[in-house]
FIDREN-99901 format. One record per residue (C-alpha): z, x, y. Coordinates in steps of 0.5 Angstrom, whole numbers, padded with zeros to 4 digits, always signed. Layout:
// residues N
ZXY;...
This chain:
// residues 392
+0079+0027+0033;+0077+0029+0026;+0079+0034+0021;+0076+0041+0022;+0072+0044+0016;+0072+0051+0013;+0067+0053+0008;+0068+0058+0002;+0062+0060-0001;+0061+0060-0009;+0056+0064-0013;+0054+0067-0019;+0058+0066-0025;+0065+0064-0025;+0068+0064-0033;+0074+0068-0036;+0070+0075-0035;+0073+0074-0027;+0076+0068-0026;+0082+0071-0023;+0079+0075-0018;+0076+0068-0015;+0083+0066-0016;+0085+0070-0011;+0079+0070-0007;+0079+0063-0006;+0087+0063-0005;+0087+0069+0001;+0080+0064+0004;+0085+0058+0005;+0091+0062+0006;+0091+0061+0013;+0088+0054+0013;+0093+0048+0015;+0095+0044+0009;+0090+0038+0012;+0084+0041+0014;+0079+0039+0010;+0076+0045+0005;+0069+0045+0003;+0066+0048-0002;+0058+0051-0002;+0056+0051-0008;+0048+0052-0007;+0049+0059-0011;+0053+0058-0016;+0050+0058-0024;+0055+0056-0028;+0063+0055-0028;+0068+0056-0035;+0074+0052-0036;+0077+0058-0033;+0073+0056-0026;+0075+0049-0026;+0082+0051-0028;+0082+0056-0021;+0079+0049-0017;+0086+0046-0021;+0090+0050-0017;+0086+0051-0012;+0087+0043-0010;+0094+0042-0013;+0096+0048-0007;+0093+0043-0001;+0094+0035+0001;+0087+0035+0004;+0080+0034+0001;+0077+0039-0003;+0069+0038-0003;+0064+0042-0007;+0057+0041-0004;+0050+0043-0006;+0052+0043-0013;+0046+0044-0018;+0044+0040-0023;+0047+0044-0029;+0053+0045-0026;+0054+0038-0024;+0054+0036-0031;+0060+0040-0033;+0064+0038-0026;+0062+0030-0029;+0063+0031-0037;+0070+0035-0036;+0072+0030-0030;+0073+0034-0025;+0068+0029-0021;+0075+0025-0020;+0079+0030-0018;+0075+0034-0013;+0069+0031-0008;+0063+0033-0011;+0057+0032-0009;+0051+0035-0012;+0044+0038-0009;+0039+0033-0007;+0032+0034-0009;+0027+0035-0002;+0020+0030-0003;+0015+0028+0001;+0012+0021+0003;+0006+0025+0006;+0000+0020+0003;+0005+0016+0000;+0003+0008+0000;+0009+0004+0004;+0010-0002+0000;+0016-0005+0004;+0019-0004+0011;+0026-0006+0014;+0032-0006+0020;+0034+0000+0016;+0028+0004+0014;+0022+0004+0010;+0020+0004+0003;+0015+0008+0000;+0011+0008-0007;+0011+0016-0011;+0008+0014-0016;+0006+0009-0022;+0013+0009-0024;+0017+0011-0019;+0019+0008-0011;+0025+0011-0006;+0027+0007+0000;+0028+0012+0006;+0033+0010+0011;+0033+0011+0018;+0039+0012+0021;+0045+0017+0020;+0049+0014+0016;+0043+0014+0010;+0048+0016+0005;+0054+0012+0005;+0050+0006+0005;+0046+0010+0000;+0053+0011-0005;+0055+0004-0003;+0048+0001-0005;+0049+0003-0011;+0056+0002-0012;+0053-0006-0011;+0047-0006-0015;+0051-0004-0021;+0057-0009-0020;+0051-0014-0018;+0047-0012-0025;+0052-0012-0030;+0054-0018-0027;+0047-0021-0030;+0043-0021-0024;+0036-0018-0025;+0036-0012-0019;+0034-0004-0020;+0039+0001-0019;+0038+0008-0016;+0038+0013-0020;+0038+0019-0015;+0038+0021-0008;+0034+0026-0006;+0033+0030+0001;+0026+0027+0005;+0024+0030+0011;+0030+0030+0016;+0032+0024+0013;+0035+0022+0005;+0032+0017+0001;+0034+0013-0005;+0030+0013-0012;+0028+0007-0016;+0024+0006-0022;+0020-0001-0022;+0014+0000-0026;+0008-0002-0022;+0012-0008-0019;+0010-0010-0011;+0014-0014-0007;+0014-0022-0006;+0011-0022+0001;+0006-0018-0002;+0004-0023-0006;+0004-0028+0000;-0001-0024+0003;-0005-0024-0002;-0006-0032-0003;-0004-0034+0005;-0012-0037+0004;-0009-0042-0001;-0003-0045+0002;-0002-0049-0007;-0002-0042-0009;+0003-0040-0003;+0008-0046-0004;+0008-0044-0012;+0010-0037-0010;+0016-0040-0005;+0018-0045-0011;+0018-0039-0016;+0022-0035-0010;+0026-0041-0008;+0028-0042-0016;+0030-0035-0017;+0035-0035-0011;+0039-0042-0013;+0040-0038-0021;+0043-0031-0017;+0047-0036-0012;+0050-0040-0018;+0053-0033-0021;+0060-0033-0019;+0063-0025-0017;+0070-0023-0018;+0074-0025-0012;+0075-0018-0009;+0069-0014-0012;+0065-0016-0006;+0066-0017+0002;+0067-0025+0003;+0061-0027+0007;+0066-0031+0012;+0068-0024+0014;+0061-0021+0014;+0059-0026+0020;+0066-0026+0023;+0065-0019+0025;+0058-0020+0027;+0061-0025+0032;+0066-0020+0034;+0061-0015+0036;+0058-0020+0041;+0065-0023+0043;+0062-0020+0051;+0055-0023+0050;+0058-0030+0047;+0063-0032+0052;+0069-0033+0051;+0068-0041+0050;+0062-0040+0045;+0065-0034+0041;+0072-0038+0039;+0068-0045+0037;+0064-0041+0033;+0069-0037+0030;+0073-0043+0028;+0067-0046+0024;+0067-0039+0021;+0074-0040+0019;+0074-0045+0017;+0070-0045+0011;+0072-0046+0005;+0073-0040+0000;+0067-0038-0005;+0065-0033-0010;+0059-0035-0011;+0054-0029-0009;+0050-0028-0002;+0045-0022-0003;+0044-0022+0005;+0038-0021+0006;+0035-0025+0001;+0028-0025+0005;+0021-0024+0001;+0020-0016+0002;+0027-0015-0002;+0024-0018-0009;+0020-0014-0013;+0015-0017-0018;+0013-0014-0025;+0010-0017-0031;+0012-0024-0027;+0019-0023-0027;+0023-0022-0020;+0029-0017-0018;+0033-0015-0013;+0033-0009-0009;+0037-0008-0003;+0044-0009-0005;+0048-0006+0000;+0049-0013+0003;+0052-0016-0003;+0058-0021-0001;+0060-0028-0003;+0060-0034+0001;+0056-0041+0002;+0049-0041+0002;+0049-0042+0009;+0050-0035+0009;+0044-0033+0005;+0039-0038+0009;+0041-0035+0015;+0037-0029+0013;+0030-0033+0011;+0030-0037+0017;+0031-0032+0022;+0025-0028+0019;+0021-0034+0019;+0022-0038+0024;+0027-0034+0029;+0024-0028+0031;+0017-0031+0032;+0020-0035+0037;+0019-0031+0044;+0014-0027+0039;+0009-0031+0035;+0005-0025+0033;+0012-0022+0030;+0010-0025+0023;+0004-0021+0023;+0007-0014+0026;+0012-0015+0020;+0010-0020+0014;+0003-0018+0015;+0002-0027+0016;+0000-0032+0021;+0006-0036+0025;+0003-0042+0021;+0003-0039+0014;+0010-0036+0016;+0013-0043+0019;+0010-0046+0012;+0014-0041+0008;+0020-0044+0012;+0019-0051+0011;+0018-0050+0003;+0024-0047+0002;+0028-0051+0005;+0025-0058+0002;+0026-0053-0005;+0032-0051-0004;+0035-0057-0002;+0031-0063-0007;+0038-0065-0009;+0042-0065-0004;+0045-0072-0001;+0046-0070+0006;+0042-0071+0012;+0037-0065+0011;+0037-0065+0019;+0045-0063+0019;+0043-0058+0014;+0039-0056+0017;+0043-0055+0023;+0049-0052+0019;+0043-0045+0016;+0041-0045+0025;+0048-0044+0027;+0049-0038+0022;+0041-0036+0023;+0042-0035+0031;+0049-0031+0030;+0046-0027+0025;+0039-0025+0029;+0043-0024+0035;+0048-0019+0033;+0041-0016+0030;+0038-0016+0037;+0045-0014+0040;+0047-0007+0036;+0039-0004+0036;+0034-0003+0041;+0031-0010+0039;+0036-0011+0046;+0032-0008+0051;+0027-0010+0056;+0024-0017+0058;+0023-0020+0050;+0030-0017+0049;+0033-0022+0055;+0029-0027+0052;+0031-0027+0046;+0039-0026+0047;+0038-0032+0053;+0035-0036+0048;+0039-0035+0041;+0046-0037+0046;+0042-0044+0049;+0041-0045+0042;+0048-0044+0039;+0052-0048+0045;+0047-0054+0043;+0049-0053+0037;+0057-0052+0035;+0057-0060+0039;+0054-0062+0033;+0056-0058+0027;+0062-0060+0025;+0062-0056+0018;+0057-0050+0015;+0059-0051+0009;+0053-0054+0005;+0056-0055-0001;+0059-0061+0003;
């Protein structure tokens, strides 16, 4: 049971003039409020706080144990709480700007939302779930480790209210997807491959960049937790011979983006860049190549016409996608392509079927088909894969 919530509204102007006055307001408001109760804060009709009115938050705060939270904060306000630091000792959560998306051109759809063009300069992925803002802050927290880490990705620069839904806002002067580009060239299967051979370069120099240990997930664990959300639909058998596989892959620091399909990579002035950070972690590229080969071989299985209502390409173009970026990613590798191969379908079906499993994607005849499916396959599977770890 969570903690309970009591409001205090702020408004006008607190300075020295009546900094005490709001002193003891706020002190009689929470007088009577338990300890561990969380306090939150309304500040939608504050304009303007002193240092005298910080100091009364100072006290305010050192009187409780529990969260205080001052919402709603305005622009203005908000950079006196950031500059002063106050950001640190209070939850301070700023006011979101509302837009709209009417007319707006959709230029990228994903499990969790969508992601729409504003203008020539500008673009908000809206996500559609309840948990938008802590996948929003998370996000963000990747993408700025990710960049200063060298790897070319956009961070967000606001999060904004649209509709009933929020929205994260990026800057990507006139940049268009990767798979955009594929739908543009799918009559010329020479300019497709060159398009596959520039993604696929781009995804070995972000997998050779290695993260401090700790500063993000461990895929392993990524892929141990899908498997425990579908422990009852595995089986017990299923489920351990997969866990063991996972368990034992060796560690790495190496970066896995996580959902590294084409949609996820913006094109400008011919350079490639990231987006969708909230799924960094670190691992093997197994892991990371689980991603494309369900988009471009898995779901199309039991629906062939699935390329075209999500990728907007014919099966055959995407079974060529898949084809080029395993030749092109594994060029130099030594190993039996098809044990490879085996390795990246293991980690796939686990992958696609938690997908299946936690949304709706379950239900009705094509749901079944598929869960039915992706088991047969993994039971097939783990009696011939003895390792996933492709850097063998």
């Amino acid at each position: 049971m969570g903690k309970a919530e009591t409001d205090i509204k702020l408004e006008g102007r607190i300075d020295s003039s009546n900094a005490p006055l709001w002193e003891e307001r706020l002190l009689n408001a929470v007088n009577d409020i338990p300890g561990d109760e969380d306090v939150v804060l309304d500040a939608s009709s504050l304009q303007y706080i002193s240092s005298a009115g910080l100091r009364v938050l100072l006290k305010l705060k050192k009187g409780r144990s529990s969260k205080i939270t001052v919402k709603e904060v305005s622009p203005e306000v908000y950079d006196i709480f950031s500059t002063t630091g106050f950001d640190e000792l209070l939850d301070v959560k700023k006011k979101m700007r509302e837009i709209s998306v009417e007319g707006c051109e959709c230029i990228g759809e994903g499990f969790y939302g969508k992601v729409y063009r504003i203008d020539a300069d500008t673009i908000v992925k809206v996500y559609a779930t309840e948990d938008a803002i802590p996948m929003i802050e998370n996000e963000k927290k990747m993408a700025k480790l990710a960049f200063l880490k060298g790897i070319p990705t956009a961070i967000s620069y606001d999060i904004v209210k649209v509709g009933d839904g929020y929205g994260s806002v990026f800057e990507l002067l006139n940049a268009k997807n990767l798979n955009d580009v594929i739908i543009e060239k799918e009559a010329d299967p020479e300019e497709i491959e060159a398009t596959v051979k520039q993604y696929v370069d781009f995804m070995k120099s972000i997998h050779e960049i290695e993260l401090d240990p700790g500063s993000v997930p461990d895929a392993k664990n990524v892929f141990l937790n899908y498997l425990e959300a579908l422990k009852d639909t595995l089986g017990n058998e299923l489920y351990e011979s997969l866990k063991n596989l996972i368990e034992k892959m060796p560690g790495d620091h190496h970066v896995v983006h996580g959902d590294i399909q084409m949609k996820n990579i913006m094109i400008t002035d011919d350079e490639l860049m990231l987006i969708d950070m909230d799924t960094l972690s670190a691992g093997d590229p197994v892991f990371e190549m689980a991603g494309p080969y369900a988009t471009y071989q898995i779901f199309p299985e039991d629906e062939p016409e699935n390329t075209m209502r999500f990728l907007g390409i014919k099966g055959d173009t995407a079974k060529l996608i898949w084809d080029k970026i395993f030749e092109y990613y594994f060029e130099d590798k030594k190993a039996d392509p098809e044990i490879i191969m085996d390795k990246i379908r293991v980690a796939a079906y686990i992958r696609f079927l938690f997908i299946i499993i936690v949304s709706d994607l379950k239900n009705g005849e094509l749901g079944s088909l598929r869960i039915r499916h992706s088991k047969e396959h993994l039971s097939e599977l783990v009696k011939k894969v003895a390792s996933l770890n492709t850097r063998e």
